[in-house]
VOGU-3710 file (C-alpha; in Angstrom, 3 decimals, decimal comma):
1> xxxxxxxxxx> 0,000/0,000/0,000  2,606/2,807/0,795  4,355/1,759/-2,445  1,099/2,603/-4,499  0,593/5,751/-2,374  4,144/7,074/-3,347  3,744/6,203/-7,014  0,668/8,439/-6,580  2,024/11,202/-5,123  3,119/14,042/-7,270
11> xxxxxxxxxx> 6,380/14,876/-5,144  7,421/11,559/-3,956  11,203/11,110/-4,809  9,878/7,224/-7,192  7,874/9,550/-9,097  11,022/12,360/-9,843  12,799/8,966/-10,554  10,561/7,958/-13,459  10,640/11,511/-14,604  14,607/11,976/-14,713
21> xxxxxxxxxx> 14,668/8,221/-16,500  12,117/9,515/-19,162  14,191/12,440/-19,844  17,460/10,038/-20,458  16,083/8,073/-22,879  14,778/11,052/-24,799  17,866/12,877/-24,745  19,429/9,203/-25,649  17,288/9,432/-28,831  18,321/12,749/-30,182
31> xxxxxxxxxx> 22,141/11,974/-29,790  21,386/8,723/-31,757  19,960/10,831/-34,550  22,903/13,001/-34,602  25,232/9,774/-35,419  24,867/9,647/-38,922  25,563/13,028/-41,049  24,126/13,829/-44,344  22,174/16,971/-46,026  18,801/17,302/-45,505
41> xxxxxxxxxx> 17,989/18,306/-49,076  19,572/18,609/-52,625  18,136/19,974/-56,005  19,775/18,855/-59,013  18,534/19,173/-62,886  18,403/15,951/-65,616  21,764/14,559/-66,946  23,950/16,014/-64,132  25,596/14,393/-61,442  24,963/14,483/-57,708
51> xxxxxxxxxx> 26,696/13,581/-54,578  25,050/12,752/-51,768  27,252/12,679/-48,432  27,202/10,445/-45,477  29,479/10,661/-42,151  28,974/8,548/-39,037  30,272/10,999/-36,357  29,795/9,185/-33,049  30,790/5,830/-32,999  33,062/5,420/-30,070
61> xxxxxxxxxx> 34,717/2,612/-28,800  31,889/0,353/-28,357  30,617/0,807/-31,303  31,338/-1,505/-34,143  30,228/-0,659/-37,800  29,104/-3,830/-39,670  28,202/-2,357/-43,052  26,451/0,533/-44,862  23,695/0,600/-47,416  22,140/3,376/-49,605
71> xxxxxxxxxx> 18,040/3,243/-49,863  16,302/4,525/-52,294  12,412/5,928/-51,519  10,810/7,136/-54,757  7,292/7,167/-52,934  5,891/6,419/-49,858  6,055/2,391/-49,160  8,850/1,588/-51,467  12,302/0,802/-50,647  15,119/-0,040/-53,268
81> xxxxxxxxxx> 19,011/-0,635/-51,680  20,834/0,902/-54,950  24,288/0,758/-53,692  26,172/-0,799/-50,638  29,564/-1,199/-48,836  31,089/-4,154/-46,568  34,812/-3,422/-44,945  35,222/-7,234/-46,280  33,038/-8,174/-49,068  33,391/-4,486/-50,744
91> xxxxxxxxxx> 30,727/-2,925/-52,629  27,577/-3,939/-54,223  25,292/-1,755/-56,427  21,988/-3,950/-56,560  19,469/-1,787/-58,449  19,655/-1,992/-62,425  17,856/1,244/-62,325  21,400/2,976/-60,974  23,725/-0,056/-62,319  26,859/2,065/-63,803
101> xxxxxxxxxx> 25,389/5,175/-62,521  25,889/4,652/-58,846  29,670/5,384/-57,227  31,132/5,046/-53,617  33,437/8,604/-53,560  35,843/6,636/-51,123  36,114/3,197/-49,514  35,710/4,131/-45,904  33,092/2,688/-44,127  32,552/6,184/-41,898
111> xxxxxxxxxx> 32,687/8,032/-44,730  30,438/5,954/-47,202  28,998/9,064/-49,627  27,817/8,023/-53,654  28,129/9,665/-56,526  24,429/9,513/-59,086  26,145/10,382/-62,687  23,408/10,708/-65,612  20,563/11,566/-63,292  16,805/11,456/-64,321
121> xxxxxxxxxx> 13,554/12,954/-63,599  12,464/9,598/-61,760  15,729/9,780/-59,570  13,748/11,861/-57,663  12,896/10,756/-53,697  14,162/10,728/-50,309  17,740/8,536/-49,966  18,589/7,023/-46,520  22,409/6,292/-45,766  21,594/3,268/-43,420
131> xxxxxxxxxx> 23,884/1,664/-41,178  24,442/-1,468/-39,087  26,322/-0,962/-36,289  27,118/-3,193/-32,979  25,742/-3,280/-30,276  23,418/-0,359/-31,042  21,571/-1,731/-34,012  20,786/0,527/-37,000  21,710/4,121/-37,832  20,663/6,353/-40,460
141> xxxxxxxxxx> 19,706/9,828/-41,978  18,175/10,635/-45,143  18,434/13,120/-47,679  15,336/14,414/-50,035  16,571/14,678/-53,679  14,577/17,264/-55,285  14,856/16,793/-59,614  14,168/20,291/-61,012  13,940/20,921/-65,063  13,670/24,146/-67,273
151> xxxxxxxxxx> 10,521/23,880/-69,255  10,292/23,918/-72,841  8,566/27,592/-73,762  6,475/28,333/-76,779  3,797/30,721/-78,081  2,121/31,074/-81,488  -0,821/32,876/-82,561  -4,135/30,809/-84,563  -4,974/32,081/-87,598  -8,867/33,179/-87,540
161> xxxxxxxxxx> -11,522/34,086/-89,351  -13,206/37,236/-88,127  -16,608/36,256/-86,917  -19,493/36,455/-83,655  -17,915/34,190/-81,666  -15,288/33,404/-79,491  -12,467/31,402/-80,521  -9,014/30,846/-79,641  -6,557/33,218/-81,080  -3,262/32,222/-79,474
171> xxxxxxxxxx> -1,815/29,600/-77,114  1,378/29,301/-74,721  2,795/26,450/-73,500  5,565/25,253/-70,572  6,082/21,724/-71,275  8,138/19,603/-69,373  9,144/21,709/-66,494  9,154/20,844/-63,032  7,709/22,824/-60,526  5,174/23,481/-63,080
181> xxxxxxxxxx> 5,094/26,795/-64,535  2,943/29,828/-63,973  1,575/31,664/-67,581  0,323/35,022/-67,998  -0,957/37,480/-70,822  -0,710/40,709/-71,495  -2,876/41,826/-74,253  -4,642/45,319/-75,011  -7,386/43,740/-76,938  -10,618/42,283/-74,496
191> xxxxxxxxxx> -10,269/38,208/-74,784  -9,777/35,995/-71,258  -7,485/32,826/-71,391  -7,502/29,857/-69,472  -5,166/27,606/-68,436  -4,339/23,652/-67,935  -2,007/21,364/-65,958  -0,603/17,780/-66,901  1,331/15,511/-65,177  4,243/13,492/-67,250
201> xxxxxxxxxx> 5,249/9,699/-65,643  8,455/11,365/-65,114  7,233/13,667/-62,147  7,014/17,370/-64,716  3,765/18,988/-65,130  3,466/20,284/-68,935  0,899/23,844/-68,399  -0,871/25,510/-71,409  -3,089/28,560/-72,005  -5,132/29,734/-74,245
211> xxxxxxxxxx> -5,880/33,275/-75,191  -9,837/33,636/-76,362  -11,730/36,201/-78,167  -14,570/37,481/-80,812  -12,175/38,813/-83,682  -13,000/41,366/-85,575  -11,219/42,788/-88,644  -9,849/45,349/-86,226  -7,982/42,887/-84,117  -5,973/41,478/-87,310
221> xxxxxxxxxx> -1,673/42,569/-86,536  -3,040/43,344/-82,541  -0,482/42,343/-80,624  -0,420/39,856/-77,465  2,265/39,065/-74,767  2,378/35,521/-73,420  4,707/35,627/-69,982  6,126/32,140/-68,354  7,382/32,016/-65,080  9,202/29,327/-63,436
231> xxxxxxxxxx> 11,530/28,324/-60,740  14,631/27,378/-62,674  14,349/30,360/-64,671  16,111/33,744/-63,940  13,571/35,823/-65,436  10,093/35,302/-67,044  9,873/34,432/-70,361  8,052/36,331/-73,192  7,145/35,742/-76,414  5,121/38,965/-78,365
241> xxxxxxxxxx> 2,676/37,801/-81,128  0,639/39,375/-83,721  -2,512/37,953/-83,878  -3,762/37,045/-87,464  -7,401/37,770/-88,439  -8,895/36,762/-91,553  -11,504/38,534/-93,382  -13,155/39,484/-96,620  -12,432/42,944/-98,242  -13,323/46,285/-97,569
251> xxxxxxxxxx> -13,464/48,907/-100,515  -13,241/52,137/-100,751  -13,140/54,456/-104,468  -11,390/57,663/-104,603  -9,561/60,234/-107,024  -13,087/61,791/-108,353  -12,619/65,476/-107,542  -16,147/66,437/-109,402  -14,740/68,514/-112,434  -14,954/65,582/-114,984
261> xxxxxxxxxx> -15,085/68,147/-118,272  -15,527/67,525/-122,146  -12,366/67,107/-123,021  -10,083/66,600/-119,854  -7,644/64,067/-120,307  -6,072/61,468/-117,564  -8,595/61,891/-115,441  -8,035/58,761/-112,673  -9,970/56,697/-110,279  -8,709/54,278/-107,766
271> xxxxxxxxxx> -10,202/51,011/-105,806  -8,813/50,389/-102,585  -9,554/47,540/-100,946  -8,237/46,389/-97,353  -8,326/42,451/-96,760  -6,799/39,077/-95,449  -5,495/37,735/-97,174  -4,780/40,251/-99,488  -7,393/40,296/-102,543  -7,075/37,794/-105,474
281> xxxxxxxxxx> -8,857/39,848/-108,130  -10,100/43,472/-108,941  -12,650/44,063/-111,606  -13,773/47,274/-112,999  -17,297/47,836/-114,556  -19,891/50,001/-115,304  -23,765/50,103/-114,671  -24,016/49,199/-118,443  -21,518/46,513/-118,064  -18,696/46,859/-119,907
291> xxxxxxxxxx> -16,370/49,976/-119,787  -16,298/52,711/-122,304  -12,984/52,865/-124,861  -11,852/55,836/-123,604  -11,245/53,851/-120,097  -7,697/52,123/-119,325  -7,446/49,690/-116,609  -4,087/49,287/-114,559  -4,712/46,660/-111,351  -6,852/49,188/-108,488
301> xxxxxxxxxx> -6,228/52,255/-111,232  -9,138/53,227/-113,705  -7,523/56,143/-116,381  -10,079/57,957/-118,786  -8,003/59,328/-121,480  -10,483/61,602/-122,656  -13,575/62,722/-121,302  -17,014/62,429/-123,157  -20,485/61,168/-122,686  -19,227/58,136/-122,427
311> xxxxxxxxxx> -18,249/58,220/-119,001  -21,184/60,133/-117,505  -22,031/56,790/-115,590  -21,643/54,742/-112,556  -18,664/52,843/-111,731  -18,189/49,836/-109,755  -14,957/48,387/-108,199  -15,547/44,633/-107,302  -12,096/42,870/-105,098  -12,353/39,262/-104,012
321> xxxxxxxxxx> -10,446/37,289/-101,855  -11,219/33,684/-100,175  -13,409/34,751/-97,531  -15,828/36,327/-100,392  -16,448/39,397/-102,910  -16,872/43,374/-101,397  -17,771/46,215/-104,376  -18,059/50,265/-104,332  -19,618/52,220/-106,641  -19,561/55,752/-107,852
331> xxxxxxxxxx> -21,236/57,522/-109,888  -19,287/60,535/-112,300  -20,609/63,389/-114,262  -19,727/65,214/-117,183  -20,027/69,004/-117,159  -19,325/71,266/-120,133  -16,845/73,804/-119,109  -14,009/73,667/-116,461  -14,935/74,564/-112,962  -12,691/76,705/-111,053
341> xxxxxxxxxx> -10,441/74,594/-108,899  -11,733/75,659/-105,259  -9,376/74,214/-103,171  -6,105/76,197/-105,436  -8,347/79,498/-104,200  -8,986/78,623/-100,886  -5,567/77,502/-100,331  -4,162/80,796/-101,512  -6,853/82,003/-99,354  -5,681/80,442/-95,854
351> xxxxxxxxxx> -1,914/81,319/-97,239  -2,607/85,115/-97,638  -4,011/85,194/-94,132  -1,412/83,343/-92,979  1,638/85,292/-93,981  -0,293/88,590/-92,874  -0,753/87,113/-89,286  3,036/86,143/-89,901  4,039/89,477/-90,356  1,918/91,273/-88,184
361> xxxxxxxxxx> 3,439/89,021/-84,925  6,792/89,942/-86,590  6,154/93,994/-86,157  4,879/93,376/-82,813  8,119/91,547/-81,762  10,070/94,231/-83,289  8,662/96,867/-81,696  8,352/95,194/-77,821  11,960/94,312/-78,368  13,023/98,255/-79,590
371> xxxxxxxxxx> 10,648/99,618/-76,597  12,485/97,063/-74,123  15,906/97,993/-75,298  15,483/102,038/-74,574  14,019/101,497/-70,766  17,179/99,022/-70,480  19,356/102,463/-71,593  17,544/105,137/-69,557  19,033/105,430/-66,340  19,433/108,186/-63,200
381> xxxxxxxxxx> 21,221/111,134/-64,162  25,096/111,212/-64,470  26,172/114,200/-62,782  25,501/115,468/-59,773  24,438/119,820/-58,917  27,016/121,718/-58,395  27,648/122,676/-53,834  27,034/126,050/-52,984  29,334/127,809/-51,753  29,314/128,799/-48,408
391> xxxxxxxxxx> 29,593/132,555/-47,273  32,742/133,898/-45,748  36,063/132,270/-45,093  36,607/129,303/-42,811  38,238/131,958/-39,967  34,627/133,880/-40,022  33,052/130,290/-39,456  34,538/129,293/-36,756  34,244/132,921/-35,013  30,452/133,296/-35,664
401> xxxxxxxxxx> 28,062/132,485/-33,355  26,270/128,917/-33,539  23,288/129,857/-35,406  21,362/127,595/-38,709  23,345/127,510/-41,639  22,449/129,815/-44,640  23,508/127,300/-47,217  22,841/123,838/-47,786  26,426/121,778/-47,993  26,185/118,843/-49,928
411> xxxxxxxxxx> 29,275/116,354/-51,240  31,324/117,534/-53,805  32,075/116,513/-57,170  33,813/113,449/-57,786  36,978/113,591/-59,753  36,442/113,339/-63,554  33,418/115,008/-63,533  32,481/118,307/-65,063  29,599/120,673/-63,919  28,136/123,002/-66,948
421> xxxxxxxxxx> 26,444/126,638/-65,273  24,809/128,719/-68,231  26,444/132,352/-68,537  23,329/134,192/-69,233  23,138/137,508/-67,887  20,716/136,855/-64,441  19,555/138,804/-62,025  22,214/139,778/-59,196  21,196/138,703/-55,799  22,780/138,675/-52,011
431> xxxxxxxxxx> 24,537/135,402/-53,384  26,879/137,041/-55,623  27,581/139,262/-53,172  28,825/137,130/-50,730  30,472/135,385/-53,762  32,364/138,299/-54,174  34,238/138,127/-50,876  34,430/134,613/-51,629  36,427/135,343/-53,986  39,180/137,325/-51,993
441> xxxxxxxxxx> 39,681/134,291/-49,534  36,904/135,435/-47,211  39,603/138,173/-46,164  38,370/142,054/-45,407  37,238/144,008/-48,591  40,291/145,205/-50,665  40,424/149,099/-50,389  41,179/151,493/-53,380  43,794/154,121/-52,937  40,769/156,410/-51,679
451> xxxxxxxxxx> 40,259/154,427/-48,956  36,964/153,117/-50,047  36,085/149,628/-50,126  34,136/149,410/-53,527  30,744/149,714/-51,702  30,145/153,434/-51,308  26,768/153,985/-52,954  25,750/152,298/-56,021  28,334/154,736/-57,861  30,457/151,540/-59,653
461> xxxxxxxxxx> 31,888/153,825/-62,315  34,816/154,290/-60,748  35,931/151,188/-59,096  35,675/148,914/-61,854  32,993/146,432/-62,962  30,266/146,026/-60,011  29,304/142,547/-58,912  26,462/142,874/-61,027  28,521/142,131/-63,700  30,335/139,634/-62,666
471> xxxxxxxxxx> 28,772/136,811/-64,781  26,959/133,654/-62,857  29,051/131,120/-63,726  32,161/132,835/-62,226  30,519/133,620/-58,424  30,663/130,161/-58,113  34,409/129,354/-58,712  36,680/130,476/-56,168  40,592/129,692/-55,955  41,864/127,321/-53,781
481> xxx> 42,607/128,809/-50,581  44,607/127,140/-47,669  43,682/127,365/-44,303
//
């Protein structure tokens, strides 16, 4: 009873027992798995070669290693040994599937890895490096071969005829590729594709699409873009194609320019026909049935060598091709006398206007460009007015009493320049006056040998010229004077 009780109880030490002993063997697993070394998974294409390493890594001493064989699992449930090695009895390749293709890289029994030369599609599976050892039993790991293959890519546009329903108009195809392939359009014409799958017996898928629509005549030389995409490729591929629309013609009849007169010669009409394929015949008649003599016929080109009566009719232009017959007609008329050629006059017309709007923009330019070019050259005046000059020497200046200035002073001018005052004869005003003793150095009045000063009355006679007439321009110049 207490042995039952302890087995039951959660934190008896037999129950940690168990516990620790599960954990061993667990742990004793995983380093089992770890023995035997090989890659977990390898991609390889058709006709290449392959090697698929094996290493047993922990053997130690009490482990003996009997022999080692390679097994080969295409699918589930099926096991083929395709090549193995005994330190004694050497190797053995048992498969005629692999026979010749099947190598041992070394003869080492720890180090037992094959070469696969030539491979195939159906080489494809998972490939176990097993070994029997002493006292352990068996050890092995296994490596999934995965067979890849570039698919064959094509695209070619159906030749149609145009029509109300939908048809195919072009198909793409990945054949033979493994994974299977992915296929797109691009297309600026309204269709919808669709797409199937197929498996080969060698493992690759072969995928097609088709690209469906209503033609029309309009859709004939439209273009569409069929894109493949696969694993093994490095880009998608594309193939552009034209899409080929048959139909029966369309006609058209030009070169009549309503001035067929008695008399004009050369006078041309021309059938134009669009079609596919291209039109197998063009016939040229009249609604009496056969053409006048005065009519030449050159392929699509009707000449009338000489206008008359005769061709005051109806014309019809008639082009077959295999899809069927299309015909235009139209009908001419004769007129006396010449017509004046309307579009010669209205051309001249729209080319008089023309050149006058021409000209008139040209006169505009001309004159924006002259009007730009003279507010570019006016400016601010180049010289500055003259200073006045200030009354009195510089002694009387700095003796007079602070009081405002009578005069304005204002910078001189700078070398180079030249100041023009007029020498018309101006009234004479306090200015000149003061000019005057300017003009002595701002020293006393000079006296005359009388003892006057030259300012006695208005009696100038006798003392020379007064400073009345002392022109303008001079009672602003003074000598220079040093202080």
């Amino acid at each position: 009873m207490a042995r039952d009780s302890t087995a039951r109880c959660p934190g008896s030490p037999g129950r940690n027992a168990w516990m620790v002993a599960a954990v061993i063997i667990v742990a004793a697993q995983g380093v089992v798995a770890q023995k035997v070394r090989v890659e977990e998974e390898l991609e390889a294409y058709p006709t290449e070669s392959v090697d698929l390493r094996c290493e047993f890594v922990d053997g130690g001493s009490l482990t003996k290693l009997t022999q080692v064989s390679w097994i080969w699992e295409p699918v589930d449930g099926q096991r083929d040994n395709i090549a193995v090695y005994h330190p004694t009895y050497g190797q053995s390749f048992p498969n005629v599937a692999f026979k010749d293709r099947v190598i041992f890289l070394q003869n080492n029994l720890r180090i037992p890895s094959i070469r696969i030369k030539d491979l195939r599609m159906s080489d494809a599976g998972r490939y176990t490096c097993e070994y029997a050892t002493y006292p352990s039993g068996n050890e092995q790991g296994t490596t999934t071969l995965i067979m890849l293959a570039k698919p064959k890519n094509s695209a070619k546009a159906v030749t149609v005829q145009a029509g109300s329903k939908s048809v195919m108009v072009a198909h793409c195809e990945a054949a033979d590729g493994k994974p299977a392939a992915t296929i797109k359009w691009l297309a600026s014409v309204g269709g919808n594709h669709s797409t199937t799958s197929t498996n080969g017996p060698d493992g690759t898928v072969t995928v097609r699409s088709e690209y469906r629509l209503v033609p029309t005549a309009e859709d004939n030389g439209r273009e569409v873009t069929c894109l493949v995409d696969q694993k093994t490729q490095d880009r998608p591929w594309t193939e552009v194609l034209k899409l080929s629309v048959e139909y029966p013609p369309t006609v058209t009849i030009d070169g009549y320019d309503h001035n067929w007169y008695v008399g004009r010669s050369d006078a041309v009409l021309f059938c134009h026909a669009t079609a596919n394929p291209e039109p197998t015949t063009i016939t040229w008649t009249t609604a009496s049935g056969s053409l006048p003599d005065t009519v030449v016929v050159e392929q699509n080109k009707l000449t009338v060598r000489k206008v008359d009566d005769a061709v005051n009719t109806t014309f019809t232009c008639e082009v077959k091709n295999k899809h069927g017959a299309s015909r235009k007609t139209l009908t001419t008329f004769v007129i006396e006398k010449r017509e004046p050629v309307q579009e010669q006059q209205t051309g001249a017309l729209v080319g008089g206007v023309l050149g006058t709007l021409i000209f008139i923009g040209i006169v505009i330019g001309i004159v924006f460009l002259i009007r730009k070019y003279q507010q570019d050259t006016e400016g601010p005046p180049k010289h500055k007015p003259p200073p006045p000059v200030k009354a009195g020497s510089s002694t009387e200046m700095l003796n007079k009493p602070s009081e405002p200035p009578t005069a304005t002073e204002t910078v001189p001018l700078s070398p180079g320049e030249v100041y023009y005052e007029p020498t018309g004869g101006e009234p004479v005003t306090m200015l000149d006056e003061e000019a005057t003793d300017a003009l002595n150095g701002g020293a006393p009045p000079v006296l005359n040998k009388d003892g006057s000063d030259g300012h006695h009355g208005n009696d100038s006679s006798n003392h020379g010229p007064s400073s009345g007439n002392i022109p303008r321009g001079e009672s602003f110049v003074s000598t220079p004077m040093y202080v």
